[in-house]
N, C-alpha and C positions, 0 to 999 in steps of 0.2 A: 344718064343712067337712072337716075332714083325717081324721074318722072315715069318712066316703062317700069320699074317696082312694083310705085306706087299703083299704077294701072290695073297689075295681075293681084293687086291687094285690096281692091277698090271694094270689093263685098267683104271686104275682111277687114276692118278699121281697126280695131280692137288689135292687130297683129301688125298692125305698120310700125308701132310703137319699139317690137319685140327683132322688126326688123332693120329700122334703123339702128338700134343699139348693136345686132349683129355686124353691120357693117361698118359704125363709127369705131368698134372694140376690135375690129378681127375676126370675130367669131366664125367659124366656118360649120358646114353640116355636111357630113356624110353619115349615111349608112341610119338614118333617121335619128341622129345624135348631132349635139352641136360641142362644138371641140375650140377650147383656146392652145393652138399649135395642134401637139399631139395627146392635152391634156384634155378628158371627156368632161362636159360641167353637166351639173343636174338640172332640168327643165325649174323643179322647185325652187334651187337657190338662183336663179336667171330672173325667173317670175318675182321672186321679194326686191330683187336687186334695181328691177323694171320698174315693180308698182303695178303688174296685172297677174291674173289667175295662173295657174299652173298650165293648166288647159290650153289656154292662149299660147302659151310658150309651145306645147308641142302640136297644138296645128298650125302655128307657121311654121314649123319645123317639115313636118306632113307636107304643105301646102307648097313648100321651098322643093322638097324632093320632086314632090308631082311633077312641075313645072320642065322641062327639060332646062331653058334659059335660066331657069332662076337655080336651077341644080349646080350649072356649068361655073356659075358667079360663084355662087355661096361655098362650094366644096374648092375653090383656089383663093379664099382669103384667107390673110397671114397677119395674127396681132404683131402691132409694132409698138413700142416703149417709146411716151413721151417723156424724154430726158430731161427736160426743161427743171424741173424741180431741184433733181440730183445733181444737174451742173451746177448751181449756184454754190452747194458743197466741195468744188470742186477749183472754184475760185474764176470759172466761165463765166465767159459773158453771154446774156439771155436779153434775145431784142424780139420783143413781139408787136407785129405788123396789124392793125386792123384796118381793114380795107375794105372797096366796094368791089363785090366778089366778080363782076361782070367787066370790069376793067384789065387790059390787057399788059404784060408787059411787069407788073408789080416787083415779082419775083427777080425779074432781070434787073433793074431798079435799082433796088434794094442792095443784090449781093454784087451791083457795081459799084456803089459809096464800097462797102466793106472791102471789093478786092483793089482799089485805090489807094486807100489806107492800110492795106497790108494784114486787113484781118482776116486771119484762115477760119472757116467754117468745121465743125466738127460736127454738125446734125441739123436739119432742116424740116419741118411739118409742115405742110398747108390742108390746115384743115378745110373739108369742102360744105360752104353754106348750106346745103340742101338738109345735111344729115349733121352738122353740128349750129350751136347756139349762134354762132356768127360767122363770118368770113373771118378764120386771124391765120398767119404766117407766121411761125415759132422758130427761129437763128439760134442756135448755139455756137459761139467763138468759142475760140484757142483762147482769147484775152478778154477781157472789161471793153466795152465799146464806149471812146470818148463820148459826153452828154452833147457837145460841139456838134454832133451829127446828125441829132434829130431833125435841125431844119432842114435838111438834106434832106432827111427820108421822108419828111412832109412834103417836100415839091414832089416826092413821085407820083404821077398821075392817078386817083384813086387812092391815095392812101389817106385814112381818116384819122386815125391816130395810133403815138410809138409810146410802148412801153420798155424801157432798157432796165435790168437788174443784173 
């Protein structure tokens, strides 16, 4: 998906920037406005948040509409809440996966050690390498994940390294 983005954005460089954050964050666009859920955000405060012009902000905005395909995308994303921080508060366990994003199977992997040992999942991220800083997989537990299991989740095929908190 983000290679075909990128394509319809290839004379537009300066706005890939504006459209990755749209899609890493949720952001959606309709009606030549970009919206976190059903809250409108201002092109200016998007633009400081980015690190590019105001301007920039609203011709990819423009540029998203024009597009029929990139209309159809953009007007059905939905921000999601990474929990990860707030479980900790919470006395969850938080297991993050980094991986090689091209490897199959991680995810099955993973939440097979945990549903072996009886630990229930309350919330799952895979962020996707294209449009974030790396490949990682964020587990939120019911419980604390014994440290015992790390070597476990390092045999799974592609996995490069576990962070448990």
């Amino acid at each position: 998906m983000w290679e075909k983005i990128v394509e319809k954005f290839d004379r537009y460089p300066s706005q890939i920037s504006v459209v990755r954050e749209f899609l890493r964050l949720g952001i959606s666009v309709k009606n030549g406005k970009a919206f976190c859920g059903d809250i409108e955000l201002i092109p200016t405060k998007i633009a400081d948040a980015i690190g590019v012009d105001r301007k920039v902000v609203v011709s990819a905005i423009q540029n998203i509409e024009k597009d029929e395909e990139l209309r159809k995308v953009f007007s059905s994303l939905k921000p999601v809440a990474n929990i990860a921080d707030v479980a900790r508060y919470y006395k969850y366990g938080v297991l993050e996966i980094y991986a090689q994003s091209e490897k199959i199977g991680i995810v099955s992997g993973i939440t097979s050690v945990l549903a072996r040992e009886g630990i229930s999942i309350r919330y799952i991220l895979a962020e996707d390498p294209e449009i974030s800083v790396e490949s990682k997989l964020t587990i939120v537990t019911e419980t604390k994940i014994p440290g015992r299991l790390v070597d476990e989740f390092l045999e799974v095929d592609g996995v490069e390294k576990v962070v448990i908190s």
